[in-house]
Backbone as CSV, one residue per row, in Angstrom:
resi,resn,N_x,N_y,N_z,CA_x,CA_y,CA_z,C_x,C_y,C_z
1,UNK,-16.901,30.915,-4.828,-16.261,29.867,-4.028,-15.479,28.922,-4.938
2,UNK,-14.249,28.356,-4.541,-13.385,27.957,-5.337,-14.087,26.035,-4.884
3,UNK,-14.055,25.317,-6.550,-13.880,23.851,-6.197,-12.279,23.312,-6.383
4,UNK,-12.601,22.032,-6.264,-11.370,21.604,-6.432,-10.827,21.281,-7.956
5,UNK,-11.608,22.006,-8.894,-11.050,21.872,-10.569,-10.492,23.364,-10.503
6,UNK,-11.040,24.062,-9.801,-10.362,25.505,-9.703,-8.871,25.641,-9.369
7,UNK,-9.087,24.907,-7.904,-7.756,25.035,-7.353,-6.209,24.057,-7.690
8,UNK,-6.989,22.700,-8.229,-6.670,21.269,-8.903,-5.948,20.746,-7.412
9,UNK,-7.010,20.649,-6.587,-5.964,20.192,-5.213,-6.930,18.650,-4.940
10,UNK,-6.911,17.841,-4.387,-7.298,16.531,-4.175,-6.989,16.175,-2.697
11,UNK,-8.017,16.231,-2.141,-8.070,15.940,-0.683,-8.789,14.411,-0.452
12,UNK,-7.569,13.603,0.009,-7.988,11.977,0.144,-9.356,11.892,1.397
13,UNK,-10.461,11.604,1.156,-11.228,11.521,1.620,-11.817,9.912,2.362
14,UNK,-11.744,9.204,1.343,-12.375,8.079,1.580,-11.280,6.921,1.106
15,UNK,-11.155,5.707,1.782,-10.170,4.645,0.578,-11.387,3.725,0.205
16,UNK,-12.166,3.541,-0.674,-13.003,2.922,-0.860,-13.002,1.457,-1.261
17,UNK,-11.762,1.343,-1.896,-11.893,-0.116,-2.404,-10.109,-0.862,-2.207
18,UNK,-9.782,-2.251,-2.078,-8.183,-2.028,-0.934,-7.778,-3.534,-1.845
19,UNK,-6.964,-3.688,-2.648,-6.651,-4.953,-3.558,-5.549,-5.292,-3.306
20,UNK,-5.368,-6.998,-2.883,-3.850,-7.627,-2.755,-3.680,-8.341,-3.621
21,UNK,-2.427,-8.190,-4.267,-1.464,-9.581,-4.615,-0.866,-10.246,-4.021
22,UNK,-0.832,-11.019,-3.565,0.209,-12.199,-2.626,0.316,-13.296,-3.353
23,UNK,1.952,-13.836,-3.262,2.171,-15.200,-3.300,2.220,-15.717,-4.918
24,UNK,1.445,-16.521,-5.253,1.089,-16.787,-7.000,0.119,-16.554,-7.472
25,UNK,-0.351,-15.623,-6.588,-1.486,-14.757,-7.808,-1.104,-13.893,-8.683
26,UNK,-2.436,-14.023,-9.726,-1.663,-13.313,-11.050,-2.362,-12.317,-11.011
27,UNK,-3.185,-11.649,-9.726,-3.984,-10.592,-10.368,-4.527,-10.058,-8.847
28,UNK,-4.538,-8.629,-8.551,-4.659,-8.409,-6.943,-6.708,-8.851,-7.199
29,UNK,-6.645,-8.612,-5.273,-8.100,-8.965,-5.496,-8.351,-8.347,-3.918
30,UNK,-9.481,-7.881,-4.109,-10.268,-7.212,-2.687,-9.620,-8.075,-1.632
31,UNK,-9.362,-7.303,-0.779,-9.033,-7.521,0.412,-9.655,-7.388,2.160
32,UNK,-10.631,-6.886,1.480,-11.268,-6.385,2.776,-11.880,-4.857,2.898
33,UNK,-12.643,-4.351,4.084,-13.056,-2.837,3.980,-12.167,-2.338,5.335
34,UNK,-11.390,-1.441,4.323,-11.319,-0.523,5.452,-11.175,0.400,6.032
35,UNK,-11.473,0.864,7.536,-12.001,1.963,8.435,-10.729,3.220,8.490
36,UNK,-9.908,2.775,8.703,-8.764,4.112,8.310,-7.482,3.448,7.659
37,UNK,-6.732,4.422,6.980,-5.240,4.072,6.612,-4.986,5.671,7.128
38,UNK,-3.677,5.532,7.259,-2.572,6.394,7.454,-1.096,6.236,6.473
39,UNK,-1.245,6.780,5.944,0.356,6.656,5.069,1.394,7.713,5.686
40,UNK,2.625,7.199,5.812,3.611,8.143,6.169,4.811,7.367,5.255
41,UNK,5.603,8.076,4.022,6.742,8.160,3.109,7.863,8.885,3.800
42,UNK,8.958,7.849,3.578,9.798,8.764,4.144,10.971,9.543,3.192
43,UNK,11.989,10.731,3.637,12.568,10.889,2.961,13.364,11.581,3.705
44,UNK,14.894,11.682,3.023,16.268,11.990,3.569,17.234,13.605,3.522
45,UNK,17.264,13.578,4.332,18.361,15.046,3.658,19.130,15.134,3.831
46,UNK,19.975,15.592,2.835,21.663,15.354,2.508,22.162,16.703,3.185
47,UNK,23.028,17.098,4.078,23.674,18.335,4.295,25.378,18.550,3.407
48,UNK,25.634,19.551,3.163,26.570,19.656,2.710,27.326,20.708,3.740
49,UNK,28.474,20.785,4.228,29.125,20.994,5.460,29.960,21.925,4.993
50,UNK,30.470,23.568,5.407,31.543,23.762,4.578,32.321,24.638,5.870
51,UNK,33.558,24.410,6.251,34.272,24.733,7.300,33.384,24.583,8.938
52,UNK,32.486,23.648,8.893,31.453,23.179,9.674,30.230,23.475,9.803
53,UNK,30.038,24.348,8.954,28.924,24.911,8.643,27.958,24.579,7.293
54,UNK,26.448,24.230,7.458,25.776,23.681,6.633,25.431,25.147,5.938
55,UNK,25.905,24.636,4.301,25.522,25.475,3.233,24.354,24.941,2.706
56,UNK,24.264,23.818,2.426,23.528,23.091,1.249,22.901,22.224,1.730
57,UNK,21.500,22.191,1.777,20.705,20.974,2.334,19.976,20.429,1.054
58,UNK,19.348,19.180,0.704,18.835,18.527,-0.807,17.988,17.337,0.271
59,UNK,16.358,17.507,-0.230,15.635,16.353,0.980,15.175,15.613,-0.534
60,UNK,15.034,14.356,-0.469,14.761,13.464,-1.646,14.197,12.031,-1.044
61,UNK,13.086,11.731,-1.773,12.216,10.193,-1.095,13.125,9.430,-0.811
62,UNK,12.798,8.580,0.097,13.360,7.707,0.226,13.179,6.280,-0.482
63,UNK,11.866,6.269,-1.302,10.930,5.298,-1.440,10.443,4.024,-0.471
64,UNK,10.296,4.653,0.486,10.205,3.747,1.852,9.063,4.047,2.525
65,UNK,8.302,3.523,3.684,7.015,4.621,4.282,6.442,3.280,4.946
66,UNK,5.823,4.016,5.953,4.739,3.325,6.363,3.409,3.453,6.372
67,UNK,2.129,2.616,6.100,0.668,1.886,6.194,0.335,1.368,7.210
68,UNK,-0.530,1.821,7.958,-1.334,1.816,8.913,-2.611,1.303,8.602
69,UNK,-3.094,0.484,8.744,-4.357,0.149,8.351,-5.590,-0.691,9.405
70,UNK,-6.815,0.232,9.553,-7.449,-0.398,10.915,-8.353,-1.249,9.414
71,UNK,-8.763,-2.313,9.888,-9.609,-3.065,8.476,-9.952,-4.264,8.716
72,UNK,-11.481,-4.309,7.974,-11.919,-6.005,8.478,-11.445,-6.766,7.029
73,UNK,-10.520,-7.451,7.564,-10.170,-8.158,6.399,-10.175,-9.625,6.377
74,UNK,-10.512,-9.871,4.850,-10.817,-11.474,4.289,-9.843,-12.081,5.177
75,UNK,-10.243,-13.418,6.050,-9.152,-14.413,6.559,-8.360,-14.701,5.779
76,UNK,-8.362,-15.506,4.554,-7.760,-16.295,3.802,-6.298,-15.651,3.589
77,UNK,-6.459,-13.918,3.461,-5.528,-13.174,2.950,-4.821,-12.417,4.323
78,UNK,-5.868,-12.419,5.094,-5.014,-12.455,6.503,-3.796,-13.129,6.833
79,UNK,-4.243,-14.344,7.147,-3.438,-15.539,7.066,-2.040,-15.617,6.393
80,UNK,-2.372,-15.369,5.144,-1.136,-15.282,4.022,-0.309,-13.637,4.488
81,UNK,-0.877,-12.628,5.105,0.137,-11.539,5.114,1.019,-12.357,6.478
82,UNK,0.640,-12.859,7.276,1.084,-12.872,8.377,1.767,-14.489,8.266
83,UNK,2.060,-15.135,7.148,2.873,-16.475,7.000,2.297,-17.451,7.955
84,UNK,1.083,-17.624,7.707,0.364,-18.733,8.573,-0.212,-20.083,7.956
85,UNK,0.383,-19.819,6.775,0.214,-20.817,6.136,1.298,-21.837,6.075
86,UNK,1.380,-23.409,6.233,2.382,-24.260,5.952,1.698,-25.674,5.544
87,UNK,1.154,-25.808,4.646,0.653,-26.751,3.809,1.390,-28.431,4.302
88,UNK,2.362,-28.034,4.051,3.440,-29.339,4.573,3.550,-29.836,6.010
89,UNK,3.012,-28.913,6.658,3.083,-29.225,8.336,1.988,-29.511,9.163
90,UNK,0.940,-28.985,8.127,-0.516,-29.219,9.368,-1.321,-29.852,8.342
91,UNK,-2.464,-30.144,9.154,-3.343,-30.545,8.369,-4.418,-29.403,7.851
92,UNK,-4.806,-30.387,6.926,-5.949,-28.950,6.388,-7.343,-28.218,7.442
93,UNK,-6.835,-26.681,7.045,-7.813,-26.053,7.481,-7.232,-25.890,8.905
94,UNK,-5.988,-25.709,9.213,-5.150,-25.503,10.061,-4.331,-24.385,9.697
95,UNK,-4.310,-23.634,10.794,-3.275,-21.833,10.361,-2.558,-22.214,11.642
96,UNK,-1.303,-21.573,11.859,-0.656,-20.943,12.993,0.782,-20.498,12.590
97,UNK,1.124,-19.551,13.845,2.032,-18.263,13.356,2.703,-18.667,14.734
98,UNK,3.819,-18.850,14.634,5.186,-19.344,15.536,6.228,-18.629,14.448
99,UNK,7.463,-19.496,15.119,8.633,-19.085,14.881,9.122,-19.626,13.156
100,UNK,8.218,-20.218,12.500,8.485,-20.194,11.076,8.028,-19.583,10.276
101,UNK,6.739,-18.418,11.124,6.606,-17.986,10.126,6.683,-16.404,9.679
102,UNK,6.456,-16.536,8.576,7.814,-15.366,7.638,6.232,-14.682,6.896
103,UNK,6.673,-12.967,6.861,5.610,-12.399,6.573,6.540,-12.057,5.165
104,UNK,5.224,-12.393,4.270,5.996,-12.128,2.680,5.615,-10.699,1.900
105,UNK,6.357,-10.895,1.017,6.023,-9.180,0.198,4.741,-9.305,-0.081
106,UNK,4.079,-8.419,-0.494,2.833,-8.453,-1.212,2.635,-6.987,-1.906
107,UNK,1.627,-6.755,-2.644,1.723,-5.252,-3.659,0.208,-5.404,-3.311
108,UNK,-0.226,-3.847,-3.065,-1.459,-3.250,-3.014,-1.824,-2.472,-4.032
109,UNK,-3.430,-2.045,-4.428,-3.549,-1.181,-4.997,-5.012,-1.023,-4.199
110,UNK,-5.315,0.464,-4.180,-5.971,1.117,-3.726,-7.076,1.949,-4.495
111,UNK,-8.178,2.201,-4.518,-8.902,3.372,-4.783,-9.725,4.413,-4.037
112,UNK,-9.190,5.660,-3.949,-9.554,6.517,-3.453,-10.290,7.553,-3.665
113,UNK,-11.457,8.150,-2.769,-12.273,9.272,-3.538,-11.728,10.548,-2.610
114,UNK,-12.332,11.665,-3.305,-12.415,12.890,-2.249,-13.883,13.126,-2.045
115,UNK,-13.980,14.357,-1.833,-15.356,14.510,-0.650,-16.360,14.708,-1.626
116,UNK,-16.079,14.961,-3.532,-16.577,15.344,-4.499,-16.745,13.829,-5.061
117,UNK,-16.389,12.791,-4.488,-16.463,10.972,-5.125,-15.745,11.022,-6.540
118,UNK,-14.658,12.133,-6.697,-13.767,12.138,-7.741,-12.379,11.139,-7.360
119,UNK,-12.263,10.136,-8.296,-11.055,8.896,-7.917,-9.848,9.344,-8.341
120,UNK,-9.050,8.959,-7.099,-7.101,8.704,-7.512,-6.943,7.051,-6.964
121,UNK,-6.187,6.714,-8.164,-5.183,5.479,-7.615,-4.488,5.048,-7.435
122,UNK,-3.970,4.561,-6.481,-2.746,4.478,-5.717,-2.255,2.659,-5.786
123,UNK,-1.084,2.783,-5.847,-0.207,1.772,-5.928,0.784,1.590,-4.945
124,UNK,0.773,0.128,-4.226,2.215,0.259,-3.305,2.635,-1.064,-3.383
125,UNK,3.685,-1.328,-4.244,4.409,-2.622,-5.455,4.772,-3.531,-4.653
126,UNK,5.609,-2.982,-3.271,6.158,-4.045,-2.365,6.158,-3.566,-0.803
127,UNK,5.136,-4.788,-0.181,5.202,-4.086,0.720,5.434,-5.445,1.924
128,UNK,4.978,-5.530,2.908,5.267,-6.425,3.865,4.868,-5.865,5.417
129,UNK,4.125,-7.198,5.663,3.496,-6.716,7.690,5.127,-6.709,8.266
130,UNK,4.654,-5.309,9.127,6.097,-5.368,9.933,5.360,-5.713,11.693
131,UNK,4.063,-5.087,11.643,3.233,-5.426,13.211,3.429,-6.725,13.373
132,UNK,2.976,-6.897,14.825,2.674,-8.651,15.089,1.096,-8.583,15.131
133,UNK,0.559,-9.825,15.192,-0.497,-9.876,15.206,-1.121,-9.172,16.312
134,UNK,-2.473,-8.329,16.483,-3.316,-7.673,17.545,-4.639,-7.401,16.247
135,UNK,-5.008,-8.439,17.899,-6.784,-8.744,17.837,-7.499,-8.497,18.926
136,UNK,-8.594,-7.834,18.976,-9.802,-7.703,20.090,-10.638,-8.119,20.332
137,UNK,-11.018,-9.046,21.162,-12.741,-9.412,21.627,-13.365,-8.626,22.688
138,UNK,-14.142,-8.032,21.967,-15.128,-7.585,23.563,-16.168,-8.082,23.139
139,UNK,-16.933,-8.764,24.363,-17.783,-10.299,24.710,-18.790,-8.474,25.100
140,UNK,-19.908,-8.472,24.332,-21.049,-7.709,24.478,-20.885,-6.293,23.593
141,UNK,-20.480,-6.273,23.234,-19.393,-4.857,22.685,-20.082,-4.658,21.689
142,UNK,-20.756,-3.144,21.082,-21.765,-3.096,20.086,-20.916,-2.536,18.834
143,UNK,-19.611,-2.856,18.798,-19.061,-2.894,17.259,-18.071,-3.930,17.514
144,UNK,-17.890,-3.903,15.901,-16.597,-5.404,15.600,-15.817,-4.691,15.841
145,UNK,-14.303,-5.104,16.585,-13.457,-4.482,16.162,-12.121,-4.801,14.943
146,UNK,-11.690,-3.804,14.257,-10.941,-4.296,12.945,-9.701,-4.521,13.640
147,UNK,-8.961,-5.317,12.361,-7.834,-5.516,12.696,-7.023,-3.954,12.765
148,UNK,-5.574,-4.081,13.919,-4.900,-3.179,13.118,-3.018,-3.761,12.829
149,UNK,-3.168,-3.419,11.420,-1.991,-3.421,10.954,-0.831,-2.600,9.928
150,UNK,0.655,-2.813,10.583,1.262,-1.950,10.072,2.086,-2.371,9.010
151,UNK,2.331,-1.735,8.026,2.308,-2.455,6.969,3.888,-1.551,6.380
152,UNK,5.228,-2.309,6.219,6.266,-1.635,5.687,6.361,-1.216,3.691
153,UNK,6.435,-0.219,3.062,6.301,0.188,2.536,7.527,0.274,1.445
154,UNK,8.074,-0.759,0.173,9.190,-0.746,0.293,9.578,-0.299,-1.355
155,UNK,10.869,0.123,-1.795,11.016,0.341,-2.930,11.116,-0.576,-3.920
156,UNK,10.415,-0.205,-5.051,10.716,-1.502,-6.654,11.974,-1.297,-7.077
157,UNK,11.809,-1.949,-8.297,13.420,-1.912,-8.625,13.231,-0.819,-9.503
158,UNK,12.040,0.206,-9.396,12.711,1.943,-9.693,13.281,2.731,-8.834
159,UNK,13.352,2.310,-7.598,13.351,2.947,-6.329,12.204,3.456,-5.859
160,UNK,10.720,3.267,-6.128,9.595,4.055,-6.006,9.093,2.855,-5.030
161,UNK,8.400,4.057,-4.256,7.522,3.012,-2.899,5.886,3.219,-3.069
162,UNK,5.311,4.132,-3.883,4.515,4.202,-3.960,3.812,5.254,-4.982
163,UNK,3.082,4.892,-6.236,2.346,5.395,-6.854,1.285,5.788,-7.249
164,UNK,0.255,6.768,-7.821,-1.145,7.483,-8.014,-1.574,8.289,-8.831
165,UNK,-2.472,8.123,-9.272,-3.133,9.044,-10.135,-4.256,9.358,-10.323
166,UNK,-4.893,10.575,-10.560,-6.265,11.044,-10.549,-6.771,10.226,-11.813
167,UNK,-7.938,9.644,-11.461,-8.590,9.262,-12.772,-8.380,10.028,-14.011
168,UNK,-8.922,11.311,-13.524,-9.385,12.514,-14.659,-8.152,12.649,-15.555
169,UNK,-6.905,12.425,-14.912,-5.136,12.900,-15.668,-5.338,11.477,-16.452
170,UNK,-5.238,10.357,-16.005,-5.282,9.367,-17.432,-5.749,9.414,-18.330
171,UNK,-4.369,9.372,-19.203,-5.310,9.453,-20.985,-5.001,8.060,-21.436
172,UNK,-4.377,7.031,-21.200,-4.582,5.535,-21.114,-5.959,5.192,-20.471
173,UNK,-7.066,4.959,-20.900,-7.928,4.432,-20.493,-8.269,2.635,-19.921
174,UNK,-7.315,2.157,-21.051,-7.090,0.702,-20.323,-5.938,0.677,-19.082
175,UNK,-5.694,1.513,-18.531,-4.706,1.724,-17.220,-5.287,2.183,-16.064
176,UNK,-6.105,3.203,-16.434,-7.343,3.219,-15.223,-9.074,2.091,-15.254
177,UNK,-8.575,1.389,-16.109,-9.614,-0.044,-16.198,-8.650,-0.969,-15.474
178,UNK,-7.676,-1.240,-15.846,-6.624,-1.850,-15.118,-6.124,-2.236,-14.274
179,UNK,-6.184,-0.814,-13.530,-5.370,-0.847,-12.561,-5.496,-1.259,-11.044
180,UNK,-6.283,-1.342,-10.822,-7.035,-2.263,-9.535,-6.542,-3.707,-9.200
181,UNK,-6.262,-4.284,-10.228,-6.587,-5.554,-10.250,-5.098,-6.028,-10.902
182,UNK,-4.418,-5.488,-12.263,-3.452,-5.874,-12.939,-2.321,-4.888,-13.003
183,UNK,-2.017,-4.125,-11.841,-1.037,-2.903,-11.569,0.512,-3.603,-11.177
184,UNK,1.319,-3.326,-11.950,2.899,-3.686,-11.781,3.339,-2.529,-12.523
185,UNK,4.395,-2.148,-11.909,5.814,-0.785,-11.842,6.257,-0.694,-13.233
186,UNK,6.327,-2.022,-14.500,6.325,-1.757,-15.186,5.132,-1.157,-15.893
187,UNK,4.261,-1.282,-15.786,2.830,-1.242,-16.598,2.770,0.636,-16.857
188,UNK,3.177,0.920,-15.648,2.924,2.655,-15.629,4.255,3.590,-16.159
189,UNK,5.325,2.650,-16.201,6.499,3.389,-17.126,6.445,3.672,-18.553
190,UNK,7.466,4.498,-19.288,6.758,4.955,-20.258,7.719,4.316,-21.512
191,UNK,8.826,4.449,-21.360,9.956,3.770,-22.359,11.205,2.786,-21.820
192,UNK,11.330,2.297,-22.891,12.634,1.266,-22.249,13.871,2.096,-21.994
193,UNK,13.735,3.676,-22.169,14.968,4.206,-21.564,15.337,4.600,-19.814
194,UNK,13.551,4.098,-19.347,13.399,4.098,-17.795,13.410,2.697,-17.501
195,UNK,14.921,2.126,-17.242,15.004,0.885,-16.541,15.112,1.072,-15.195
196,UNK,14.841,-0.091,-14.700,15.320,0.289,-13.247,15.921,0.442,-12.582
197,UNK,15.962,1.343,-11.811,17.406,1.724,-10.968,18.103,1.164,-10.010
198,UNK,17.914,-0.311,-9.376,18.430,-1.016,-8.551,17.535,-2.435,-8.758
């Protein structure tokens, strides 16, 4: 019977651990647990046309995608995806989400197991709530229910929307110590001859 060092295939099983940066933090930080993600990346294809007829098709990322995420997540950081914060306008210990407020970028990093509790980690540099807020109460209801939110998925200035790696492939060991917590687009490039592309 074949494992998965046999075949070298990695089947996302679990997201176990879910880290934000927002705002002026210098360093992502747990965000909450949660119950499913869905990722969908998108990408484009070029046709090439010749007396009206397609010869040549070329499909290439887009570095774009969407995050789906059902999850009980920390208020504090709630709040901040969804621009509910205005320091200047309310008083303290006061949130609300009207017409000023503006959902900001933020960068995730992720850790993921498969069904063997072998880790990949995943990176997504810039991203931003595109959902509106949806919340549930059921008054007797024998589970919480999580939030759900959709989360736009956007390119760095490599054009990349999202990055990962199996533990086991890092031979930087301070990069998979790292990376949870202190992950930026530069950190995982390799020379100054990969600047960025936009």
């Amino acid at each position: 019977m074949n494992t998965r060092n046999d075949m070298g295939e990695f089947s996302e099983f679990e997201l176990q651990e879910l880290y934000m940066k927002i705002g002026t933090s210098t360093k992502h930080e747990e965000c909450g647990a949660v119950g499913t993600a869905e990722e969908e990346l998108d990408a484009k294809t070029i046709t090439k046309n010749y007396r009206g007829v397609p010869v040549k098709k070329r499909t290439k990322g887009a570095g774009s995608g969407t995050l789906k995420l059902n999850i009980h997540m920390n208020y504090d950081k709630y709040c901040q995806m969804f621009g509910m914060d205005d320091e200047n306008a309310l008083k303290a210990g006061v949130r609300a989400y009207g017409m000023d407020s503006k959902h900001p970028n933020f960068s995730l990093t992720a850790k993921v197991l498969n069904e063997d509790d072998e880790i990949k980690y995943k990176a997504y540099p810039v991203c931003t709530v595109t959902s509106s807020q949806s919340r549930k109460i059921e008054n007797g209801g024998e589970e919480v229910a999580e939030a759900e939110i959709e989360v736009a998925i956007q390119p760095d200035a490599y054009g990349v929307g999202m990055y990962e790696a199996r533990a086991e492939d890092l031979e930087d060991t301070e990069l998979a110590q790292t990376w949870m917590e202190s992950f930026t687009s530069d950190l995982v490039h390799t020379s100054e001859d990969d600047e960025p592309g936009i």
